[in-house]
PyMOL Python script that loads the backbone (N, CA, C, O; Angstrom):
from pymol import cmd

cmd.read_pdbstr("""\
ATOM      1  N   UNK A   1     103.940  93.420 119.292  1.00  0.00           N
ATOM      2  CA  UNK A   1     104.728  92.952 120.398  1.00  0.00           C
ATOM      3  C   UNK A   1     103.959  91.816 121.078  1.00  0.00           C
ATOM      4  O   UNK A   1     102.769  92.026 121.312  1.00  0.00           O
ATOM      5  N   UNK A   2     104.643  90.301 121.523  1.00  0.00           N
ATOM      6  CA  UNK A   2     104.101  89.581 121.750  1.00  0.00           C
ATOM      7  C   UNK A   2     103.579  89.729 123.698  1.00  0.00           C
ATOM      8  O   UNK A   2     104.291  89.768 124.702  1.00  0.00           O
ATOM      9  N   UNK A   3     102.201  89.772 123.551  1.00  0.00           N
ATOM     10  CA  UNK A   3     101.488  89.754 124.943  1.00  0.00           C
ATOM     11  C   UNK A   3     101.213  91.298 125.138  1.00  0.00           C
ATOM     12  O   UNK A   3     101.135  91.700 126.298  1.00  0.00           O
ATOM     13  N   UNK A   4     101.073  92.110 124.201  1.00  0.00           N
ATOM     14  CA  UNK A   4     100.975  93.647 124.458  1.00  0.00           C
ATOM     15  C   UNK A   4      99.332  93.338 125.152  1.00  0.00           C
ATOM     16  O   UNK A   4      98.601  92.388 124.871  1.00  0.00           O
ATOM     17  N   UNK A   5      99.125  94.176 125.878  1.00  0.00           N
ATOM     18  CA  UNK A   5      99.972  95.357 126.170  1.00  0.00           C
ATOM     19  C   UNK A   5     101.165  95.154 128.032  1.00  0.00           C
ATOM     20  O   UNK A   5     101.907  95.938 128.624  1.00  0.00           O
ATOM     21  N   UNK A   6     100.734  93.726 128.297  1.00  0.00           N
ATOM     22  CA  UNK A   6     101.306  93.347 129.501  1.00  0.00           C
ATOM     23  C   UNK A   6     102.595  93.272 129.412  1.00  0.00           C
ATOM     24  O   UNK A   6     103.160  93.446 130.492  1.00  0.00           O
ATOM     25  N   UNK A   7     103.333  93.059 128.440  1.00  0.00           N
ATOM     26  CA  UNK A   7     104.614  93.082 128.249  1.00  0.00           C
ATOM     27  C   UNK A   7     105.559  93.988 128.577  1.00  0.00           C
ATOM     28  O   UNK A   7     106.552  93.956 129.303  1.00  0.00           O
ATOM     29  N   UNK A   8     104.774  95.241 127.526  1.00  0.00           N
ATOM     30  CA  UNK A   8     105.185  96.923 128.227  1.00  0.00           C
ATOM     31  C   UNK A   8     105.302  96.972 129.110  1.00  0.00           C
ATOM     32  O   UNK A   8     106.432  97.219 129.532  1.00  0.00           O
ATOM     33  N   UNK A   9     104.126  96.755 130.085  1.00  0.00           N
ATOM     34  CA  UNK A   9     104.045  96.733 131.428  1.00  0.00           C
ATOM     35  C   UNK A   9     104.987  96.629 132.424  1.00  0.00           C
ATOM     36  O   UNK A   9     105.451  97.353 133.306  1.00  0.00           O
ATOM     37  N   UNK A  10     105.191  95.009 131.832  1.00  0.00           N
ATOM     38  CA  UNK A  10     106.365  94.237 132.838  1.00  0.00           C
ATOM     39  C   UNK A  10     107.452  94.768 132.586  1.00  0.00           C
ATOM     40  O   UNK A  10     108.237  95.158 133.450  1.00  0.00           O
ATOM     41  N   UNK A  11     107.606  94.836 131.508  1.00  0.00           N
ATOM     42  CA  UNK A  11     109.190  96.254 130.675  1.00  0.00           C
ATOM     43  C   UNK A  11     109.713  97.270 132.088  1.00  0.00           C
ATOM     44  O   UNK A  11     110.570  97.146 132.963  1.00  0.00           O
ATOM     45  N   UNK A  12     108.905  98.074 131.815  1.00  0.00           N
ATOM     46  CA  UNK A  12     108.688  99.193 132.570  1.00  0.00           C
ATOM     47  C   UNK A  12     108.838  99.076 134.174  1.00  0.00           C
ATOM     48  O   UNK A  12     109.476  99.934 134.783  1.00  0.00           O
ATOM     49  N   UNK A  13     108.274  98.068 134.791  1.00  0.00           N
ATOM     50  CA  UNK A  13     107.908  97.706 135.824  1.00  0.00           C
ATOM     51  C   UNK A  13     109.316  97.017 136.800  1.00  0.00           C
ATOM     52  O   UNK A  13     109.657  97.317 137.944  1.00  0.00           O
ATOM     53  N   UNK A  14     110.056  95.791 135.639  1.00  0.00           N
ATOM     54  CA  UNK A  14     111.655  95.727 135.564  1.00  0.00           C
ATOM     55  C   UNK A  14     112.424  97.225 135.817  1.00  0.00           C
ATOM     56  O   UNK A  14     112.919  97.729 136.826  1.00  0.00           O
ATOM     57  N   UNK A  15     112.304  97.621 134.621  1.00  0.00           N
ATOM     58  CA  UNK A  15     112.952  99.016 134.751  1.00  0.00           C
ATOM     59  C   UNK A  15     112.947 100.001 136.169  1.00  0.00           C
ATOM     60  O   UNK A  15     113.869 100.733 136.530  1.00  0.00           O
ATOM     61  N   UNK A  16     111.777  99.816 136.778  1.00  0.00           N
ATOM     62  CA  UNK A  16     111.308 100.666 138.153  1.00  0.00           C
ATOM     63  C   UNK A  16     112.216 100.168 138.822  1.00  0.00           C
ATOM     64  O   UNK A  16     112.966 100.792 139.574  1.00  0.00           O
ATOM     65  N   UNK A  17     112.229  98.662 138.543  1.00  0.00           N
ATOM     66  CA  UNK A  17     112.862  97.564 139.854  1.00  0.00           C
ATOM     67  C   UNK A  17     114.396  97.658 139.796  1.00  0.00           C
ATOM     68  O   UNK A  17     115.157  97.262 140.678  1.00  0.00           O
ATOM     69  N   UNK A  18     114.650  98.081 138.948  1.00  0.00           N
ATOM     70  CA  UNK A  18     116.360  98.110 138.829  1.00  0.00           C
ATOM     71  C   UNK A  18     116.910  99.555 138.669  1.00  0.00           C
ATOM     72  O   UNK A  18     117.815  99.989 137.956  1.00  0.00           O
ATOM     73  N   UNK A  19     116.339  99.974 139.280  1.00  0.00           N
ATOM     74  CA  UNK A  19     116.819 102.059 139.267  1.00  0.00           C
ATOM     75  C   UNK A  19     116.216 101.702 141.061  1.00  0.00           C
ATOM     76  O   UNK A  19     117.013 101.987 141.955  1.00  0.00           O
ATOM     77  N   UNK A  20     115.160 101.238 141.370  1.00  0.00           N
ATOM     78  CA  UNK A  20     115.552 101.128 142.808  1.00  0.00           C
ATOM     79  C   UNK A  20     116.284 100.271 143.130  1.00  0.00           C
ATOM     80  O   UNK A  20     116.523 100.463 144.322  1.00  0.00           O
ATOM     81  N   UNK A  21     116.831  99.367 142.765  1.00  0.00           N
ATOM     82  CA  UNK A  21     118.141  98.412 143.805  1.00  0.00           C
ATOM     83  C   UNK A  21     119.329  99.633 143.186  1.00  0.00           C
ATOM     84  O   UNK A  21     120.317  99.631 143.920  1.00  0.00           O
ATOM     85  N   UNK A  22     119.393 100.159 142.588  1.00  0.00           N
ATOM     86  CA  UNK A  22     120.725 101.118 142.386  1.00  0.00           C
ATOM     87  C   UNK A  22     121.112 102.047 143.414  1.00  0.00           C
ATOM     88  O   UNK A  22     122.178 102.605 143.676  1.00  0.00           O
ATOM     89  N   UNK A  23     119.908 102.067 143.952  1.00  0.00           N
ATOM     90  CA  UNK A  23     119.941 103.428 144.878  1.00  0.00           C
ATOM     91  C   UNK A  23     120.266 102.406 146.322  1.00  0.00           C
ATOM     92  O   UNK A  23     120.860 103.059 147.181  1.00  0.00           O
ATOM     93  N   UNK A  24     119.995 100.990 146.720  1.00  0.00           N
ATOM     94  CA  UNK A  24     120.690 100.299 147.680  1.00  0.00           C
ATOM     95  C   UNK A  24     121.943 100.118 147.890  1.00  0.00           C
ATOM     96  O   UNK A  24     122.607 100.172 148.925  1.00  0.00           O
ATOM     97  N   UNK A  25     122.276  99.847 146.575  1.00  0.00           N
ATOM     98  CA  UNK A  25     123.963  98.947 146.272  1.00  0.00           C
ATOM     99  C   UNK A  25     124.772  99.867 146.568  1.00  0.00           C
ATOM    100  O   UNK A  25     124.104 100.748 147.110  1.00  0.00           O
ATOM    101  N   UNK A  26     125.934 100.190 146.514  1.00  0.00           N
ATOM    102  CA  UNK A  26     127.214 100.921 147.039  1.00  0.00           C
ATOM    103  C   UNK A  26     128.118 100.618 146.003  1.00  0.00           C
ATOM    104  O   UNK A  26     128.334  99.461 145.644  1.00  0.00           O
ATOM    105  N   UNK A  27     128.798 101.874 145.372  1.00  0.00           N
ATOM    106  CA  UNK A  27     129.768 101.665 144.214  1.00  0.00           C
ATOM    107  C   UNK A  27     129.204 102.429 143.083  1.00  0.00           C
ATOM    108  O   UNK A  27     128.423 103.363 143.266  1.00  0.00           O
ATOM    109  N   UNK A  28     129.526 102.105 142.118  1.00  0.00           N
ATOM    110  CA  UNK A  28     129.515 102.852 140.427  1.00  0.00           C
ATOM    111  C   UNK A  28     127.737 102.554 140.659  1.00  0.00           C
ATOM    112  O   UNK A  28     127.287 103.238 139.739  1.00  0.00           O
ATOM    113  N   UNK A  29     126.850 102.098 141.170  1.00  0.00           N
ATOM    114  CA  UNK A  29     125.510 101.789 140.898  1.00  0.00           C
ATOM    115  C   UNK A  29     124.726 103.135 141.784  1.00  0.00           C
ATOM    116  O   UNK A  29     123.637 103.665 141.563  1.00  0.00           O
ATOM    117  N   UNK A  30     125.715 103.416 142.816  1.00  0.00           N
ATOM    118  CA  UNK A  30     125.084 104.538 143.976  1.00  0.00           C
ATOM    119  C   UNK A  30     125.367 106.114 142.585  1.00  0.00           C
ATOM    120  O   UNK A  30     124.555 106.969 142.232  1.00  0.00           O
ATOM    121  N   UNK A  31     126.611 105.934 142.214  1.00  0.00           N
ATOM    122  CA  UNK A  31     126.531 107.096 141.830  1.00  0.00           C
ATOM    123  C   UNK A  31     125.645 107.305 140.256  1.00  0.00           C
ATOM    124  O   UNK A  31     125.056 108.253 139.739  1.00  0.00           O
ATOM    125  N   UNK A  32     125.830 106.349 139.987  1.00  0.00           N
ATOM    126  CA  UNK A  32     124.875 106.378 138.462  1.00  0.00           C
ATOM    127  C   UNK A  32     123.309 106.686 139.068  1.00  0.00           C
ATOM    128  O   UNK A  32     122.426 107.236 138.408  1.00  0.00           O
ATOM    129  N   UNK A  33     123.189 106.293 140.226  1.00  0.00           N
ATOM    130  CA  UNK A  33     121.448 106.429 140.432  1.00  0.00           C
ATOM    131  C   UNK A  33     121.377 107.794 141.061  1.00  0.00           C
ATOM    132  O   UNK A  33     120.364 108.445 140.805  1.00  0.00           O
ATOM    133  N   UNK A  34     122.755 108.608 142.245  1.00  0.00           N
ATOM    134  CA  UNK A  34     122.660 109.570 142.451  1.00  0.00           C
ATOM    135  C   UNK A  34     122.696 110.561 140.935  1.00  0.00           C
ATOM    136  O   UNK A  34     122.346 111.732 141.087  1.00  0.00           O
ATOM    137  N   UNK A  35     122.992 110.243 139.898  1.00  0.00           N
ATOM    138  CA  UNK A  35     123.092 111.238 138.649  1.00  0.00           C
ATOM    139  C   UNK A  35     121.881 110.868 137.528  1.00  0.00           C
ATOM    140  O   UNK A  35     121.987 111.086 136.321  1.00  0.00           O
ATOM    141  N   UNK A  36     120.710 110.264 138.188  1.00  0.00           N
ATOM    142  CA  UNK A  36     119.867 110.440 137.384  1.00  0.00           C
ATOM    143  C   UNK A  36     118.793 111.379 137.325  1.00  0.00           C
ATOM    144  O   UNK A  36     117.945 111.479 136.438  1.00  0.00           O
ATOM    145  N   UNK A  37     118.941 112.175 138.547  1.00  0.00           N
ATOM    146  CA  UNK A  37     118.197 113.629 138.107  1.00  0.00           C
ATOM    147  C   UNK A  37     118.953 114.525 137.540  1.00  0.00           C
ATOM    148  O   UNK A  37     118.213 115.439 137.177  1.00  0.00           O
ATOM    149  N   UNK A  38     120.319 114.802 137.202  1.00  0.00           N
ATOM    150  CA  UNK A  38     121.038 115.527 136.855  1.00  0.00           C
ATOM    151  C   UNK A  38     120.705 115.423 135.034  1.00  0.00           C
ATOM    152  O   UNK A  38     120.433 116.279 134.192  1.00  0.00           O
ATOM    153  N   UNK A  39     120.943 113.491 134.965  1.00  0.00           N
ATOM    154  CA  UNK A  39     120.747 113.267 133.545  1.00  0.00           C
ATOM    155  C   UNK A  39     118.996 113.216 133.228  1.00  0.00           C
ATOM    156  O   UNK A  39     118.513 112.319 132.538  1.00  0.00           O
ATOM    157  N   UNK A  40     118.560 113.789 133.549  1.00  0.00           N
ATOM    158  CA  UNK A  40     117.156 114.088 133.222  1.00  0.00           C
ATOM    159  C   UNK A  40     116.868 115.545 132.859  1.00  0.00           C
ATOM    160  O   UNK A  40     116.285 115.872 131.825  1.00  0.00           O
ATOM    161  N   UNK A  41     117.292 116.338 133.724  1.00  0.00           N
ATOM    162  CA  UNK A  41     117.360 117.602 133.729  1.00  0.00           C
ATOM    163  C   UNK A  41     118.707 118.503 132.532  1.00  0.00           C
ATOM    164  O   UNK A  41     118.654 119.694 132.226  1.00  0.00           O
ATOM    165  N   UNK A  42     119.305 117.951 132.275  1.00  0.00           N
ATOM    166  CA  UNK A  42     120.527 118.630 130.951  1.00  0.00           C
ATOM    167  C   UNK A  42     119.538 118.068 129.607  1.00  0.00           C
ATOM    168  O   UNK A  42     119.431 118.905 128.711  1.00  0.00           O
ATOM    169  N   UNK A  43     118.976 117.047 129.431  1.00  0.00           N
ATOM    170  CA  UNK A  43     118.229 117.107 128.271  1.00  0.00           C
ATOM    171  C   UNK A  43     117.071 117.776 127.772  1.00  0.00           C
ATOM    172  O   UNK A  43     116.729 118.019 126.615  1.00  0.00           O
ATOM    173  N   UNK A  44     116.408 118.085 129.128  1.00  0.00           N
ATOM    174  CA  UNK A  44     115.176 118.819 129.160  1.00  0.00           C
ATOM    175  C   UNK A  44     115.661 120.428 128.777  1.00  0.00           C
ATOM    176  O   UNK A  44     114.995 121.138 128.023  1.00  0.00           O
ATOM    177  N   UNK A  45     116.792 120.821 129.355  1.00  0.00           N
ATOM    178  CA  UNK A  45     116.899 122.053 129.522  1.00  0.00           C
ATOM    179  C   UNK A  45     117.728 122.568 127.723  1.00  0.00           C
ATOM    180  O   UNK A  45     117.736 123.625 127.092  1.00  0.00           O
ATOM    181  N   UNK A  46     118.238 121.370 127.500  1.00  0.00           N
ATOM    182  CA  UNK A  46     118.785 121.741 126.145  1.00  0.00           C
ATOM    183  C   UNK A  46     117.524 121.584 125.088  1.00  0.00           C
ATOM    184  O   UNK A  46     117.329 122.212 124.047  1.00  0.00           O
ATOM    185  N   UNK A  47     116.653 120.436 125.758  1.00  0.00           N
ATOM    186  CA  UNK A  47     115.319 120.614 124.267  1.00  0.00           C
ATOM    187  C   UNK A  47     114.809 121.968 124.360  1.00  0.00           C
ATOM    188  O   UNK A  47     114.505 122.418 123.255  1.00  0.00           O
ATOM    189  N   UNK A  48     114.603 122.838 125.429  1.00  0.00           N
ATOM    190  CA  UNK A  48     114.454 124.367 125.439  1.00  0.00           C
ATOM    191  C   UNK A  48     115.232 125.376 124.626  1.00  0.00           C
ATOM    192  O   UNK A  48     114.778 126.329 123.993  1.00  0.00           O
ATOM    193  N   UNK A  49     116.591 124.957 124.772  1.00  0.00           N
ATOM    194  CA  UNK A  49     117.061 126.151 123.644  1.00  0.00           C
ATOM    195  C   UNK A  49     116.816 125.109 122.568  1.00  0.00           C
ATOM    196  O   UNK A  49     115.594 124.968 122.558  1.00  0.00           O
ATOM    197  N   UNK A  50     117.252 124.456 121.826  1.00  0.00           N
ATOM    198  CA  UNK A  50     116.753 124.037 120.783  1.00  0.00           C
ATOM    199  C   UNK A  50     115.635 124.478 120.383  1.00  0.00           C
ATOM    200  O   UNK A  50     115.650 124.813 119.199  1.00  0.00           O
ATOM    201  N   UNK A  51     114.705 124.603 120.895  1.00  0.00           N
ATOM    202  CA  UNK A  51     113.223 124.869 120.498  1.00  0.00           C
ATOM    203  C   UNK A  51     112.848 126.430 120.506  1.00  0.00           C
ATOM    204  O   UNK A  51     111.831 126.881 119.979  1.00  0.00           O
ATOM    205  N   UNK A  52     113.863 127.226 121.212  1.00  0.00           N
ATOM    206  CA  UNK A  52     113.542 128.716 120.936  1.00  0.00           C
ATOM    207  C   UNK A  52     114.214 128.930 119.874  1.00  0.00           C
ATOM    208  O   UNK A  52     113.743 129.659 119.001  1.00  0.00           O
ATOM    209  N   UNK A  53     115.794 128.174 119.695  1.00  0.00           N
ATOM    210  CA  UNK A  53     116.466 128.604 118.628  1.00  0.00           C
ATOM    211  C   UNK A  53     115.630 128.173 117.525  1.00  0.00           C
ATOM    212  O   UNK A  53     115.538 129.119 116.743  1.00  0.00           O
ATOM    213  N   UNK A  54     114.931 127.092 117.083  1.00  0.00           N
ATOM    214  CA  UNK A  54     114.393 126.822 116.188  1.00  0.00           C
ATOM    215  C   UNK A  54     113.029 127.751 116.052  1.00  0.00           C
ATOM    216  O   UNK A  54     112.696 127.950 114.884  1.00  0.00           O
ATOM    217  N   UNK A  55     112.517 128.115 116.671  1.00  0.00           N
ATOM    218  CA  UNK A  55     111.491 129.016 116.485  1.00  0.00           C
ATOM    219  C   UNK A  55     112.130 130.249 116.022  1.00  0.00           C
ATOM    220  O   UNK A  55     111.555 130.763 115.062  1.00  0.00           O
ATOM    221  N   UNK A  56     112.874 130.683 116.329  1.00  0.00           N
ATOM    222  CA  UNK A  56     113.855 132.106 115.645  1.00  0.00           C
ATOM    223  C   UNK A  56     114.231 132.507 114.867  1.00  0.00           C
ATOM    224  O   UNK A  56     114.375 133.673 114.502  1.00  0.00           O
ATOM    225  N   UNK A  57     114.646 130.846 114.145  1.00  0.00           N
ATOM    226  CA  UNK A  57     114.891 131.199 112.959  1.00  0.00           C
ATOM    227  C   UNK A  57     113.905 131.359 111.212  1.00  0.00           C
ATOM    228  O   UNK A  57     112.913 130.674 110.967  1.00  0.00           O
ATOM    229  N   UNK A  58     114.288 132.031 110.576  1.00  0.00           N
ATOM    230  CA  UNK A  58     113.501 131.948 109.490  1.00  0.00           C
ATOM    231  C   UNK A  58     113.046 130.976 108.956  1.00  0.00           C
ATOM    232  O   UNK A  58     113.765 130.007 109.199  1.00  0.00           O
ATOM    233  N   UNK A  59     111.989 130.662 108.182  1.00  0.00           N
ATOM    234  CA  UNK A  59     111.852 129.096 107.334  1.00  0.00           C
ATOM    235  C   UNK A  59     111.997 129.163 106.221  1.00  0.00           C
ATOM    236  O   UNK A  59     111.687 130.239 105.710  1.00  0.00           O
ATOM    237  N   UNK A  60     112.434 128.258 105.480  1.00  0.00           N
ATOM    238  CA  UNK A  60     113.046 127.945 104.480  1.00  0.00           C
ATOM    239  C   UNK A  60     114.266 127.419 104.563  1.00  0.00           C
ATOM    240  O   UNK A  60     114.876 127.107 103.540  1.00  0.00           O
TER     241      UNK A  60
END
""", "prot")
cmd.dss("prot")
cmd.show_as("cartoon", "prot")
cmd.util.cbc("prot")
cmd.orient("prot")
């Protein structure tokens, strides 16, 4: 990646910067930023059963 590892950086750093103006703005941007702990939390909680169910089952 050209300029690693500052690039990432700035990636990431964008990314910070535009999940906080979401939470300013008013409209489809308020509620997408109010539903990003929701969408954080349904993936986490499904990699859990996934991962017991997969432990449960037999191998092969």
């Amino acid at each position: 990646m050209p300029w690693a590892p500052y690039s990432g950086w700035a990636t990431l750093a964008f990314l910070a910067l535009v999940v906080v103006l979401m939470g300013f703005s008013d409209g489809a941007e308020k509620i997408a930023f109010s539903s990003i702990p929701v969408l954080a939390v349904v993936p986490a909680v499904g990699w859990r059963f996934v991962v017991k169910r997969r432990d449960r089952t037999p191998a092969g």
